[in-house]
Structure formats: structure tokens, C-alpha cells
C-alpha positions as CSV (number, residue, x, y, z in Angstrom):
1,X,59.4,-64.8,-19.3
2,X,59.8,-65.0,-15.7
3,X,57.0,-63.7,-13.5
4,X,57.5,-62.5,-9.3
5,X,55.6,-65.2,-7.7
6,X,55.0,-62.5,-4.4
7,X,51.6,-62.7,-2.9
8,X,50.2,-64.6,-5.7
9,X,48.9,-67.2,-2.6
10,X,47.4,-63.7,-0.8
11,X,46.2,-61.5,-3.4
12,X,42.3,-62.3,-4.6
13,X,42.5,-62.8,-8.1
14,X,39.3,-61.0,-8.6
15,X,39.3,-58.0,-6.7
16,X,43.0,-57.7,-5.4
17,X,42.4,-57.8,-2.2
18,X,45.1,-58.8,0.3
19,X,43.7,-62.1,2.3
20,X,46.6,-63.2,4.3
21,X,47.1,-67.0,5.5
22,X,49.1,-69.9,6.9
23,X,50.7,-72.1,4.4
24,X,48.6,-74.9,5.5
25,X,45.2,-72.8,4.6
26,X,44.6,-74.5,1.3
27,X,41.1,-72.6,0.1
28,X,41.2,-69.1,-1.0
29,X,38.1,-66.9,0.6
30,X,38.5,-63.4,-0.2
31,X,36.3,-61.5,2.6
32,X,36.2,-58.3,0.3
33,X,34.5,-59.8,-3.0
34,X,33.4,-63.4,-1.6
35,X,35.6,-65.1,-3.8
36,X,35.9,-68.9,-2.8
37,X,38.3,-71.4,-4.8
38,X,41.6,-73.1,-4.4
39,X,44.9,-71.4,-3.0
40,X,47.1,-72.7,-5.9
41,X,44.3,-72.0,-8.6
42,X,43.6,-68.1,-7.2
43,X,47.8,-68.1,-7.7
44,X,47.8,-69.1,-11.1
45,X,45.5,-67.0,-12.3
46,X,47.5,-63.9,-10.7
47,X,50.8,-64.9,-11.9
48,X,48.8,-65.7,-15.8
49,X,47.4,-62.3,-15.3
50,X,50.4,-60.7,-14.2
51,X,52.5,-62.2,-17.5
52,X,49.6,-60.6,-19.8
53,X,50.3,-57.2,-18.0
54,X,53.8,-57.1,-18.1
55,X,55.2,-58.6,-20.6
């Protein structure tokens, strides 16, 4: 099952929030919840949680 990778890099995993950056910003910090972790592991997590959701 395929899953959109859109914003995966942007949205917070935790809250949803939209936290827009360069592609050379490599840490996620979400402003709204105070989430801190890495870009590529907050975009796993969304595209994981996105396959549980719609599939």
C-alpha cells in the first residue's frame, strides 16, 4: 500500500502542527507542542500513522 509522502517532513507527528523548513533543517521542533526529534524520524512516524488510518 502506497502512502502520499506530502508534508510528512512539516507536519508534527504529535500534534499536527504545520512547522515549515528548509531542506537542509535536519531537526524537527514543533513550536506548538515542543516536540523535538529528527526530520526523517517525525516523517516516519506520519507516513506509519497515516497507513494505519487509511488503509
Amino acid at each position: 500500500m502506497a502512502v502520499a509522502p506530502h508534508y510528512t517532513s512539516q507536519d508534527c507527528s504529535v500534534c499536527g502542527a504545520r512547522v515549515k523548513k528548509s531542506l537542509s533543517t535536519r531537526t524537527h521542533k514543533c513550536d506548538s507542542c515542543g516536540t523535538v526529534m529528527h526530520r526523517d524520524h517525525n516523517a516516519a512516524i506520519l507516513i506509519f500513522v497515516n497507513f494505519l488510518l487509511f488503509t
